[in-house]
N, CA, C and O atoms as a MOPAC input file, in Angstrom:
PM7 MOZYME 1SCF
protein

 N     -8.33400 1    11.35200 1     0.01500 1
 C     -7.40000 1    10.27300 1    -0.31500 1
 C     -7.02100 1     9.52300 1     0.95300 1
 O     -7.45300 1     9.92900 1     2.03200 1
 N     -6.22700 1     8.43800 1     0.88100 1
 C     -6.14500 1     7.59000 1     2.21700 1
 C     -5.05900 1     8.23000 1     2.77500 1
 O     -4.34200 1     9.13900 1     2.35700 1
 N     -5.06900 1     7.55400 1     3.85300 1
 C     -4.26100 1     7.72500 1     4.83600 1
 C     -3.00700 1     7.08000 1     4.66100 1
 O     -3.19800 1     5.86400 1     4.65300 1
 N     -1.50900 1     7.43700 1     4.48200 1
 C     -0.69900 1     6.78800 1     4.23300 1
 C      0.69300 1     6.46800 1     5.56000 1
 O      1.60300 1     7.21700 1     5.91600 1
 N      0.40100 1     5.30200 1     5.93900 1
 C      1.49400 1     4.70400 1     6.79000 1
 C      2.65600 1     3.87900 1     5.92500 1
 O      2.48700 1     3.25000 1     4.88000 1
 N      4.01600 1     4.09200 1     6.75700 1
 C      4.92200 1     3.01300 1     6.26100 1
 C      5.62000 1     2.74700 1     7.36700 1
 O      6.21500 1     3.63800 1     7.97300 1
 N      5.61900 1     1.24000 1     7.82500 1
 C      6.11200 1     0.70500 1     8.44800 1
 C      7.14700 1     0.49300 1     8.69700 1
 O      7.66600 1     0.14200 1     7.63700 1
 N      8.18900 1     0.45900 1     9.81900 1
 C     10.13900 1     0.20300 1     9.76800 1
 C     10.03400 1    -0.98500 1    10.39100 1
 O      8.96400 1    -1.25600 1    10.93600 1
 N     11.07800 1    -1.87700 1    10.42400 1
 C     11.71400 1    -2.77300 1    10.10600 1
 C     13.22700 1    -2.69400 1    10.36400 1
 O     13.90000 1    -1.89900 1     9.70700 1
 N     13.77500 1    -3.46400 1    11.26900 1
 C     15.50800 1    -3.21300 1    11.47800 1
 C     15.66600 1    -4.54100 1    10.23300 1
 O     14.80700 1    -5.38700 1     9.98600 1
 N     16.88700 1    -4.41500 1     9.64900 1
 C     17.18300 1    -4.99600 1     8.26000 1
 C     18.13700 1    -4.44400 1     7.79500 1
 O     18.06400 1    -3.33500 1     7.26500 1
 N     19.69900 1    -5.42700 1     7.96400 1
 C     20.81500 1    -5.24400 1     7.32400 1
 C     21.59100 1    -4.25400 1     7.80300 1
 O     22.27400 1    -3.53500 1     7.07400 1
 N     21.50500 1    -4.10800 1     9.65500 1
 C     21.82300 1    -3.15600 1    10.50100 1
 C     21.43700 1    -2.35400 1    10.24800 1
 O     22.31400 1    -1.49400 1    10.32800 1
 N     20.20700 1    -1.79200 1     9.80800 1
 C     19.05300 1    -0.18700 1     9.96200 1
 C     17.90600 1    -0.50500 1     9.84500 1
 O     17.48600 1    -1.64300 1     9.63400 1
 N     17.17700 1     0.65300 1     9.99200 1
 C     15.87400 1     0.37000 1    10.33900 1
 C     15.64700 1     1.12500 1     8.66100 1
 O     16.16400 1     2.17400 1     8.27600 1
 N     14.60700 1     0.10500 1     7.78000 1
 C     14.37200 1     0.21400 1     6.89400 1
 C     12.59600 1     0.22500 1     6.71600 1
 O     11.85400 1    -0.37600 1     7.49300 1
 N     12.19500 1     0.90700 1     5.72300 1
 C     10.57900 1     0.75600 1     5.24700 1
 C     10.71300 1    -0.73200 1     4.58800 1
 O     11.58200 1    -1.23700 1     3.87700 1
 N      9.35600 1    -1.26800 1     5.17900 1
 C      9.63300 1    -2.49200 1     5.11500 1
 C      8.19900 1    -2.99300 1     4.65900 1
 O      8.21800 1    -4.13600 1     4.20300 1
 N      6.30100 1    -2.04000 1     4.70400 1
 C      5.13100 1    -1.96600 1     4.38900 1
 C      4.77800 1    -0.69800 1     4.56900 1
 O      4.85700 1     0.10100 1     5.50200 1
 N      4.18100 1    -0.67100 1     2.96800 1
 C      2.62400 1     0.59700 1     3.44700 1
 C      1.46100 1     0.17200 1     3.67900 1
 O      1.02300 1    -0.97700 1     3.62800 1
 N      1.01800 1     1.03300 1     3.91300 1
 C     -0.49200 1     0.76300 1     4.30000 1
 C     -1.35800 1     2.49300 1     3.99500 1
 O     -1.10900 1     3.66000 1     4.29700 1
 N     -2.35100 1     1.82400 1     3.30300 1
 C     -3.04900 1     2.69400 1     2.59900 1
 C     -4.56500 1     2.65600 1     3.66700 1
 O     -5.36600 1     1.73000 1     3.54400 1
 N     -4.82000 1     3.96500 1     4.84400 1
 C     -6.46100 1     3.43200 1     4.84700 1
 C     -6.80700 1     4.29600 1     4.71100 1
 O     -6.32200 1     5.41100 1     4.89800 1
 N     -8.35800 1     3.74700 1     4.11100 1
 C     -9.26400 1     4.66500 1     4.22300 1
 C    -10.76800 1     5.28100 1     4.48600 1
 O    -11.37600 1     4.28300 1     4.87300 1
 N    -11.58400 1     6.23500 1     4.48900 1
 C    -12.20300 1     6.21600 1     5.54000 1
 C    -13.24000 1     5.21300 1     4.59000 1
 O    -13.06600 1     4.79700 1     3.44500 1
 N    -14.49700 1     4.97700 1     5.63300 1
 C    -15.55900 1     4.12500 1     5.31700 1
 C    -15.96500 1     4.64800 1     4.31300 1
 O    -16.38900 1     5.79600 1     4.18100 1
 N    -15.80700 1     3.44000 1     3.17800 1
 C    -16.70400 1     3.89000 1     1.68100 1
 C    -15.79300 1     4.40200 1     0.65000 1
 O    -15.93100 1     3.96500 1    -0.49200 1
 N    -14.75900 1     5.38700 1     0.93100 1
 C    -13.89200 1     5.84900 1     0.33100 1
 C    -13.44600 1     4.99400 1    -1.07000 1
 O    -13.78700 1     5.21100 1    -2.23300 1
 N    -12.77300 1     4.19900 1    -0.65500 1
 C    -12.06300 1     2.86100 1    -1.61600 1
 C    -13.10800 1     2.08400 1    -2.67500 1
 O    -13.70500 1     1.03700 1    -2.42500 1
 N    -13.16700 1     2.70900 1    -3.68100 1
 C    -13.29000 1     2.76200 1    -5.11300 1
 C    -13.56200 1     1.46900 1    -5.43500 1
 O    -12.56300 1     1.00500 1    -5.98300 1
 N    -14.48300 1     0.61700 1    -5.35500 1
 C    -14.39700 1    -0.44400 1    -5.78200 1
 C    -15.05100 1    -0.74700 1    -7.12800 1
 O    -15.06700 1    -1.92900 1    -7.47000 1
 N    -15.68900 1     0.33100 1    -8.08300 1
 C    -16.17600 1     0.50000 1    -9.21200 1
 C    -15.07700 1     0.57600 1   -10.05800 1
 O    -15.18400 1     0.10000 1   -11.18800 1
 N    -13.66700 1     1.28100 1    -9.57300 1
 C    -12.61100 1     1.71300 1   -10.29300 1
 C    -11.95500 1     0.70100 1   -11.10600 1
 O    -12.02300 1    -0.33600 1   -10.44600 1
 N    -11.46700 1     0.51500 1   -12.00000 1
 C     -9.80000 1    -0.53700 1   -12.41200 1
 C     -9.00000 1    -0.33100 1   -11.61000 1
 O     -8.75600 1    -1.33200 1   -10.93600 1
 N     -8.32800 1     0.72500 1   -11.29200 1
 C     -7.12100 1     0.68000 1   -10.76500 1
 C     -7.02500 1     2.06900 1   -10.15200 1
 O     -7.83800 1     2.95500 1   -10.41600 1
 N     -6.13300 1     2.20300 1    -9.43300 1
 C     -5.47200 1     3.54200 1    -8.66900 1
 C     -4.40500 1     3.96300 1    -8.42400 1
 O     -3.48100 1     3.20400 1    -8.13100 1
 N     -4.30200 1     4.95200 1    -8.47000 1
 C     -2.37300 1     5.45400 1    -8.60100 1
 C     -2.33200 1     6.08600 1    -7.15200 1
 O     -3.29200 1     6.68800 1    -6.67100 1
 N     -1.03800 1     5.87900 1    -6.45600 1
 C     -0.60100 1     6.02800 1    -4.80800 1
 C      0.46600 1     7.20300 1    -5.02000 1
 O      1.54900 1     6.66400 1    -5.24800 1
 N      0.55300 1     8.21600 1    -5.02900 1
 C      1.71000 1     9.17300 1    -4.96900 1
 C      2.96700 1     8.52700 1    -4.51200 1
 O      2.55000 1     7.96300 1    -3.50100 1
 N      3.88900 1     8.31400 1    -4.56700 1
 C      4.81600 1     7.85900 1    -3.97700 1
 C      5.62500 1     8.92900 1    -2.83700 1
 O      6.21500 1     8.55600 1    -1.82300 1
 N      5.46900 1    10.33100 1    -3.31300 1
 C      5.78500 1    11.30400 1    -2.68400 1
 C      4.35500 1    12.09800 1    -1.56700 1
 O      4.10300 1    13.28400 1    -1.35600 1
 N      3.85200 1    11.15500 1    -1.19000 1
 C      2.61100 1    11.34400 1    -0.09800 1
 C      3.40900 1    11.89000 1     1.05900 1
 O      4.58400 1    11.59400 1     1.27400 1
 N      2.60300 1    12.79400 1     1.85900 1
 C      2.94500 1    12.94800 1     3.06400 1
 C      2.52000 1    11.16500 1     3.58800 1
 O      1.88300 1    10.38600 1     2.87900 1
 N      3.06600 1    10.85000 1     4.97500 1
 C      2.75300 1     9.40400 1     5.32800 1
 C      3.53400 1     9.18100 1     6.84200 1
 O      4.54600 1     9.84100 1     7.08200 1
 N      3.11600 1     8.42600 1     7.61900 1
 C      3.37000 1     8.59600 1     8.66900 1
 C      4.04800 1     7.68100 1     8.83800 1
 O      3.99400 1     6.90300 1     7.88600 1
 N      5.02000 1     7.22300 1    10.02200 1
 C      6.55900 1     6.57900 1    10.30600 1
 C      6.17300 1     5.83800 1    11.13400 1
 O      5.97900 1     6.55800 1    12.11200 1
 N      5.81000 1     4.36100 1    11.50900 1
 C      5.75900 1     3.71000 1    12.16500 1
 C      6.34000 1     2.74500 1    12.44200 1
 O      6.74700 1     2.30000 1    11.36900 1
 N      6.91200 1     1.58300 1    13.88800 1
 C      7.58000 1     0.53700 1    13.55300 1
 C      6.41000 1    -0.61400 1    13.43400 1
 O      5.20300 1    -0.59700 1    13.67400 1
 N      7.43300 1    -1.75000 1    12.89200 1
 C      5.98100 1    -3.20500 1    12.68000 1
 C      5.84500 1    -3.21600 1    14.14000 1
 O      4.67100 1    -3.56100 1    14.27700 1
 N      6.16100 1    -3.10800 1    14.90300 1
 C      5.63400 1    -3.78900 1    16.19000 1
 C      4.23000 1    -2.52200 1    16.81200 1
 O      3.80400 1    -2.52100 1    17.96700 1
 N      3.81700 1    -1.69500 1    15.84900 1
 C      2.97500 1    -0.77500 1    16.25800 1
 C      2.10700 1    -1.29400 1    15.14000 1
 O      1.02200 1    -0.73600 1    15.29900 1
 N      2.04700 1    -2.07800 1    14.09700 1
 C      0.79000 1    -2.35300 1    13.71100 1
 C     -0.57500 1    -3.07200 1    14.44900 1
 O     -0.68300 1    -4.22000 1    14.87800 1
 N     -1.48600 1    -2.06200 1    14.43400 1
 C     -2.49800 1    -2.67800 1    15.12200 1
 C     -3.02700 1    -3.68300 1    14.67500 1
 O     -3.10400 1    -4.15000 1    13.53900 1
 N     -3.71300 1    -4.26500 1    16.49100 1
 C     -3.71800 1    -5.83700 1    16.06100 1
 C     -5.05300 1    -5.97400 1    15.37300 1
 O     -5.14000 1    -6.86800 1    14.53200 1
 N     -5.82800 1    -5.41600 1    15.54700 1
 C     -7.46300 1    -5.41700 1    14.70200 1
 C     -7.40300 1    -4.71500 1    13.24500 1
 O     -8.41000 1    -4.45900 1    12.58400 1
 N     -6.35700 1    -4.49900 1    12.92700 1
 C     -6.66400 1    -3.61900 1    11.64600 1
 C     -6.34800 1    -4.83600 1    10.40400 1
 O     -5.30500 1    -5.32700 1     9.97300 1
 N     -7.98000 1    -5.06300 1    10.04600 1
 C     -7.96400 1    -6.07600 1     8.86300 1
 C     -7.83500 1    -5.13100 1     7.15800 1
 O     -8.17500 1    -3.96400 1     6.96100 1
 N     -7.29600 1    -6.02000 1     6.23400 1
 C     -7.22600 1    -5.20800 1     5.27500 1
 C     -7.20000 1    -6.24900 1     4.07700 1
 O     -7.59000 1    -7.39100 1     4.32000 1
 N     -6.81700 1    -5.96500 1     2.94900 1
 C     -6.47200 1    -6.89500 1     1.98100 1
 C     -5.10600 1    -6.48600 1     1.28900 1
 O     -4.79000 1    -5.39400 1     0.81700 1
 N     -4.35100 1    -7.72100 1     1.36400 1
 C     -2.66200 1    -7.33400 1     0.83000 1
 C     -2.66200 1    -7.46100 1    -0.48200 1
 O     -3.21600 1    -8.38900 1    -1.07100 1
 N     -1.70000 1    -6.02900 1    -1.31700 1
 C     -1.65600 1    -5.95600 1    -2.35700 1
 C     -0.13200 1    -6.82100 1    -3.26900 1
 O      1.07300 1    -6.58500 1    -3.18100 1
 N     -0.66300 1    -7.53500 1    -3.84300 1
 C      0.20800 1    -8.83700 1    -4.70000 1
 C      0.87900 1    -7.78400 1    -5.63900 1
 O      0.40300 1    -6.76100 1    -6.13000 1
 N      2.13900 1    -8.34100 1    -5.74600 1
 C      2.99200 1    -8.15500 1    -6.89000 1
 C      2.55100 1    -7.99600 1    -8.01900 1
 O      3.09900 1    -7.18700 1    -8.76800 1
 N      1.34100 1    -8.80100 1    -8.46500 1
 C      1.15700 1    -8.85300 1    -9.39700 1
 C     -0.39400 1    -8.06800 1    -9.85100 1
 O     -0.95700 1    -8.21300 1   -10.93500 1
 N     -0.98600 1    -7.01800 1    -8.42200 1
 C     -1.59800 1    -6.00700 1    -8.22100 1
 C     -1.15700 1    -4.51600 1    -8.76300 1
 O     -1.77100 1    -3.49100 1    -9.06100 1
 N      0.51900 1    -5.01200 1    -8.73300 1
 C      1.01500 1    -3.35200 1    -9.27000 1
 C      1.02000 1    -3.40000 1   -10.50500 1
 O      1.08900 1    -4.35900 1   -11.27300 1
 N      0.93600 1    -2.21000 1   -10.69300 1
 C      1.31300 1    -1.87300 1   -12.25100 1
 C      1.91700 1    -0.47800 1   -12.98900 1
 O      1.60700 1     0.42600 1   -12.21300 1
 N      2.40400 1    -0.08600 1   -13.76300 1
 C      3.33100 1     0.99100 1   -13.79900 1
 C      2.56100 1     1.92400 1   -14.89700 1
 O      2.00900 1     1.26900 1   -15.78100 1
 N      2.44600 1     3.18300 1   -14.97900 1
 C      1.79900 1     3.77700 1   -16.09600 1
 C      2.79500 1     5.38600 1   -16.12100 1
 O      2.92200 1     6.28600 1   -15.29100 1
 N      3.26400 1     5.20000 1   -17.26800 1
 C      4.17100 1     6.42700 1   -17.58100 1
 C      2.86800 1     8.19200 1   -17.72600 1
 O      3.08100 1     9.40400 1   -17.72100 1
 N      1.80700 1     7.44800 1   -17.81700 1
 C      1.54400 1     8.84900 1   -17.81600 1
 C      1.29600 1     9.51700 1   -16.09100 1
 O      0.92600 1    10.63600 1   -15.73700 1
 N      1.71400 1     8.18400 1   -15.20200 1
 C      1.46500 1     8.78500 1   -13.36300 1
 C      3.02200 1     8.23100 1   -13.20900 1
 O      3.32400 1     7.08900 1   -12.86300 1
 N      3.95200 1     9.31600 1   -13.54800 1
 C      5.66200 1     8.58200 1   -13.25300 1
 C      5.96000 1     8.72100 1   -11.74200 1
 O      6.87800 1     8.02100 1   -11.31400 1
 N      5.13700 1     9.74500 1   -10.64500 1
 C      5.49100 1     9.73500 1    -9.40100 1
 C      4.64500 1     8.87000 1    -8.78700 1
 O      4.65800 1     8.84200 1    -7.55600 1
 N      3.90500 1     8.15100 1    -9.39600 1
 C      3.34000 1     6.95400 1    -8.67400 1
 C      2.83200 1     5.56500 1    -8.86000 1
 O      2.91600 1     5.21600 1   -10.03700 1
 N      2.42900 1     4.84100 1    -8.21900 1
 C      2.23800 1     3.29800 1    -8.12100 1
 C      1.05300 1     2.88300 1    -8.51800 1
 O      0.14200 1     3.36500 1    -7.84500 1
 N      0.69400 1     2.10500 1    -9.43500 1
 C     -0.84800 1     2.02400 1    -9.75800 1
 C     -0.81400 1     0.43500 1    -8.77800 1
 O      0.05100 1    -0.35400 1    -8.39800 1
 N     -2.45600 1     0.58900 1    -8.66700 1
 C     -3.52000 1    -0.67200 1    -7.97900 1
 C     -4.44800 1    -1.27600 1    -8.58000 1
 O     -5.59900 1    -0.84200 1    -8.54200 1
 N     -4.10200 1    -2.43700 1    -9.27400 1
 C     -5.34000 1    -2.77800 1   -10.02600 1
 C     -6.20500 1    -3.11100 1    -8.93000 1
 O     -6.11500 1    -4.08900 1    -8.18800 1
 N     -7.15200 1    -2.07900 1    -8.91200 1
 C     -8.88900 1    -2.44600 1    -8.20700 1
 C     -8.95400 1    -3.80600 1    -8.49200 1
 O     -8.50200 1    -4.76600 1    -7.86800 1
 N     -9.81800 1    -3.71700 1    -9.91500 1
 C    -10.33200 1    -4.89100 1   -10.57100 1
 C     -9.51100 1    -6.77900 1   -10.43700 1
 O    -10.17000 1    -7.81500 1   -10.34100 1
 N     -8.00800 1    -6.68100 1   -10.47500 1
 C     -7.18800 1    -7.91100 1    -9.86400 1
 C     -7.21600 1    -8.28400 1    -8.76200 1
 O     -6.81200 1    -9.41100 1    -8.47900 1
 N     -7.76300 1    -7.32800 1    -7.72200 1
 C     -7.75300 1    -7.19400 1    -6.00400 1
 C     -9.36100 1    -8.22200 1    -6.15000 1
 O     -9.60900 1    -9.36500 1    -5.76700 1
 N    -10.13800 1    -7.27800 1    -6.81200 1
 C    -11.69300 1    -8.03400 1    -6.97500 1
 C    -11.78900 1    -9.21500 1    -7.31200 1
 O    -12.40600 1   -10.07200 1    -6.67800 1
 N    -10.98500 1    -9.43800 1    -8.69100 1
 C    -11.36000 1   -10.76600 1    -8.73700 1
 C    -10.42800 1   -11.99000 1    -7.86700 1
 O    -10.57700 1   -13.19600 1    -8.06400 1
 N     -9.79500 1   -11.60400 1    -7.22600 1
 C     -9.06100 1   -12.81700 1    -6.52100 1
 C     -9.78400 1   -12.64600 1    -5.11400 1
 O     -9.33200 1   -13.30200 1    -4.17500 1
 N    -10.94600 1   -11.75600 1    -4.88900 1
 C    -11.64700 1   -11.67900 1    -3.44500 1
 C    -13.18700 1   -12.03200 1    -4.06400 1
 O    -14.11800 1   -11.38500 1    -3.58300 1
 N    -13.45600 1   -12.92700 1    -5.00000 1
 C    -14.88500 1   -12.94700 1    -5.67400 1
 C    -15.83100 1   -13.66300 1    -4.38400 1
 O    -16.98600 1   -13.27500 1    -4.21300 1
 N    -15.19200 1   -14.79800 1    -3.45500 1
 C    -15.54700 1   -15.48500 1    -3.06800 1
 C    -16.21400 1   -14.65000 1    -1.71900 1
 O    -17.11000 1   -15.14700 1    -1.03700 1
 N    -15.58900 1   -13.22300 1    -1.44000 1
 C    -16.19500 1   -12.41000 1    -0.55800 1
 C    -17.62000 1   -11.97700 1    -0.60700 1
 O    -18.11100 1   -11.77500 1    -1.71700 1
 N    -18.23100 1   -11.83700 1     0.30100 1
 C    -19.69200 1   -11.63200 1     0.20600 1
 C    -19.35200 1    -9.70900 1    -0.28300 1
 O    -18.43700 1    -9.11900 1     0.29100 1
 N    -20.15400 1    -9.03300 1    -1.27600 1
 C    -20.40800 1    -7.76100 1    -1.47300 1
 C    -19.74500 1    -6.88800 1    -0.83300 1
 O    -18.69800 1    -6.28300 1    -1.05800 1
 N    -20.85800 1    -6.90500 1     0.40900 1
 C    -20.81400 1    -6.25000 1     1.98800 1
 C    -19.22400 1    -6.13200 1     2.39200 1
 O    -18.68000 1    -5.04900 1     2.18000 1
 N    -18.54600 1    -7.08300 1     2.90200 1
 C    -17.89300 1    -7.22100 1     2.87700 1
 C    -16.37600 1    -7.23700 1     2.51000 1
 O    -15.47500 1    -7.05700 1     3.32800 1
 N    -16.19000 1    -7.49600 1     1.05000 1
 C    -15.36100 1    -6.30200 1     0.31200 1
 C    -15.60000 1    -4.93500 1     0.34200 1
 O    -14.65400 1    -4.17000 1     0.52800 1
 N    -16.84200 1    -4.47500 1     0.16900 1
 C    -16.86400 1    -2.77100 1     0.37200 1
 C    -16.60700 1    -2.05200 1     1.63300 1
 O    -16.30000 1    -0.88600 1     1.88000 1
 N    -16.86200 1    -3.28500 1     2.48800 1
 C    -15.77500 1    -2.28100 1     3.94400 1
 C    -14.45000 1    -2.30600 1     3.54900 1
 O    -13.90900 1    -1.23300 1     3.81800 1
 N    -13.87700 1    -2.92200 1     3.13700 1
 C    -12.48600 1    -2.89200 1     3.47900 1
 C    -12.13400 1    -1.42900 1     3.37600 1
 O    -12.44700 1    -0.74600 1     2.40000 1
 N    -11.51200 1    -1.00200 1     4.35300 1
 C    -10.78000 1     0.43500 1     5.04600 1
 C     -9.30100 1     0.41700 1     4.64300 1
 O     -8.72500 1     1.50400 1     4.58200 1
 N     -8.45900 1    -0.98800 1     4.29000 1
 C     -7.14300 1    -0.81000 1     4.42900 1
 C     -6.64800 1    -1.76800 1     3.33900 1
 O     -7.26700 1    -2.75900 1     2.95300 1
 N     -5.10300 1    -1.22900 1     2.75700 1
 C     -4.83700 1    -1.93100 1     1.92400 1
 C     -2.80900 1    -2.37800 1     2.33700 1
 O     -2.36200 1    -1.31200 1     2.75900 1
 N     -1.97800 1    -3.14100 1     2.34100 1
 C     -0.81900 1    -3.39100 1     2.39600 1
 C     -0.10000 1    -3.72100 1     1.52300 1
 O     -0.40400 1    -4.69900 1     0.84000 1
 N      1.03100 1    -3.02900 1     1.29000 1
 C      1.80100 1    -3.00400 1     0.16600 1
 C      3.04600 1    -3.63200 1     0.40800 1
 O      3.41600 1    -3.04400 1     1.42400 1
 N      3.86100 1    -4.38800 1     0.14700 1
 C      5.64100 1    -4.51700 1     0.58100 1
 C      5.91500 1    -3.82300 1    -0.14700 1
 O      5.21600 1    -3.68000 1    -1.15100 1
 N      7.05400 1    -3.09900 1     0.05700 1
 C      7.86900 1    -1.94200 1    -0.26100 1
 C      8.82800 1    -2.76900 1    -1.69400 1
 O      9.05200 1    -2.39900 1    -2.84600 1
 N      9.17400 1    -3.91200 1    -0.97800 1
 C      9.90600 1    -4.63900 1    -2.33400 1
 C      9.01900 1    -4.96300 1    -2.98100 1
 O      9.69500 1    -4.84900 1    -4.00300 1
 N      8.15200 1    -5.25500 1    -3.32400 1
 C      7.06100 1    -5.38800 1    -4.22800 1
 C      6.75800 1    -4.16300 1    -5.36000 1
 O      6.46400 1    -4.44900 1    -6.52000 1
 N      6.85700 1    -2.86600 1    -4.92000 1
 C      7.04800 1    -1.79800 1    -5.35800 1
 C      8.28000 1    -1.35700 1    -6.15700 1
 O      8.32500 1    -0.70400 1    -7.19900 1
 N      9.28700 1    -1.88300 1    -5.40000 1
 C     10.34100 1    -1.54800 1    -5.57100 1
 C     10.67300 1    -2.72700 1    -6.92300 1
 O     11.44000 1    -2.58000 1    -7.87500 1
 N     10.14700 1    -3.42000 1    -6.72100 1
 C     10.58000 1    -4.56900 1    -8.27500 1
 C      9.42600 1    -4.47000 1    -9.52100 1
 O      9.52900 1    -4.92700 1   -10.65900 1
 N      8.62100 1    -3.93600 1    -9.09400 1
 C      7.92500 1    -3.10000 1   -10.12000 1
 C      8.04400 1    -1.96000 1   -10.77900 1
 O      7.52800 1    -1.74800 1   -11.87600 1
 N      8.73300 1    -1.16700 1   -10.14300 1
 C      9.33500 1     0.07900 1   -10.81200 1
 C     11.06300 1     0.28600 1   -11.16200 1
 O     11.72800 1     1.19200 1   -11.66400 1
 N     11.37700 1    -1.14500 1   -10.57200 1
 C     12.81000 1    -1.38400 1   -11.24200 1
 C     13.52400 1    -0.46200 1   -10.41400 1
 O     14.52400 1    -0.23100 1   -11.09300 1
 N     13.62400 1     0.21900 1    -9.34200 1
 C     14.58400 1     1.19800 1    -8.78600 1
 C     14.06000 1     0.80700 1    -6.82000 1
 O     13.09900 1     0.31100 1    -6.23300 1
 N     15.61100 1     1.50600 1    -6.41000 1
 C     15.08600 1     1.70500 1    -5.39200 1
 C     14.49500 1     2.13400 1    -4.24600 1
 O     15.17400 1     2.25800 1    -3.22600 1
 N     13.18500 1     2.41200 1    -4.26100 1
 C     12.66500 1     3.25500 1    -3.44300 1
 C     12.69200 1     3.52300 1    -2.00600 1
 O     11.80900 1     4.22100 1    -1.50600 1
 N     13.49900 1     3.09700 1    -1.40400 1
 C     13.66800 1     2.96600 1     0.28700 1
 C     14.31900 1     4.18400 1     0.46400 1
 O     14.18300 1     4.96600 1     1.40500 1
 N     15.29900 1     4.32200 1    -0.87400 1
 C     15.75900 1     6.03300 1    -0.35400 1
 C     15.03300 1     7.06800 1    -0.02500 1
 O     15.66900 1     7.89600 1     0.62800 1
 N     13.73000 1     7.38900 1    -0.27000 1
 C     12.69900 1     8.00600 1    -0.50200 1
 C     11.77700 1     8.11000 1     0.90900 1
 O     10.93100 1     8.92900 1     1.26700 1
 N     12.29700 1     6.98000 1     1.50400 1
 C     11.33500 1     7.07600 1     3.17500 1
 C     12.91600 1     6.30200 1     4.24000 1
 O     13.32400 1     5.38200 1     4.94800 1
 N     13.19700 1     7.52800 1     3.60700 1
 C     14.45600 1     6.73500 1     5.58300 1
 C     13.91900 1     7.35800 1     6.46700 1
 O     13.19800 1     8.35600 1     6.44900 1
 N     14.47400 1     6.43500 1     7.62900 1
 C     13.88000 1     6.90300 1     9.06100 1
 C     14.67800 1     7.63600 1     9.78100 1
 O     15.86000 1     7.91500 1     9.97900 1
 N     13.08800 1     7.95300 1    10.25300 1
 C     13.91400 1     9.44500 1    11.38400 1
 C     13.25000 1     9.69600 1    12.71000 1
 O     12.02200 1     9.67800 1    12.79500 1
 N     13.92400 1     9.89800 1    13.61700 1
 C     13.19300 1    10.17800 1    14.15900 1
 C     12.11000 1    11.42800 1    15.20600 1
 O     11.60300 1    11.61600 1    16.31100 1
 N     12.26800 1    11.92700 1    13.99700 1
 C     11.55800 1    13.38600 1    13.81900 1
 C      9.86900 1    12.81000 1    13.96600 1
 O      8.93600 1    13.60900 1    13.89000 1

């Protein structure tokens, strides 16, 4: 499964999760699939935005990429297939590298109607 980062962000006097980022290794990322469910309770690593690397290309996941399925209640679905067709214009090759995917946290968070920031406060452990 990928690798799960979430990014901090100072916001509203604290440092808040503010992006995930899903990578993964070469080939991994399912592009035959519909969709994919993200644990929400992943182990995931604590980073600030100013540590996102500057070469790490990916494709950002739209609001309207999520989707909710009661039979995965601890997690976030990905429509594959909505990611695909709004990248048609990509050569093959090209979509099938992609290694990385970015999520906003409010994006998540207004898709599942609650708020999930409680769930990744920072620490600095």
């Amino acid at each position: 499964m990928a690798k799960f980062t979430v990014f901090y962000d100072f916001h509203e006097e604290r440092i808040q999760p503010f992006l995930m980022s899903l990578h993964f290794r070469p080939h991994e990322l399912d592009w035959n699939k519909t969709s994919m469910y993200v644990p929400l309770d992943a182990p995931f690593q604590k980073l600030k935005m100013e540590e996102i690397p500057d070469l790490e290309a990916g494709i950002t996941v739209l609001l309207d990429d999520l989707v909710v399925n009661l039979g995965h209640p601890q997690c976030i679905g990905i429509s594959i297939s909505r990611i695909q067709q709004r990248h048609l214009a990509l050569p093959t090759d090209i979509l099938q590298s992609i290694q990385q995917l970015w999520i906003r946290m409010s994006d998540i968070e207004e898709v599942l109607h609650m708020n999930i920031r409680s769930l990744y406060p920072w620490s600095s452990k």
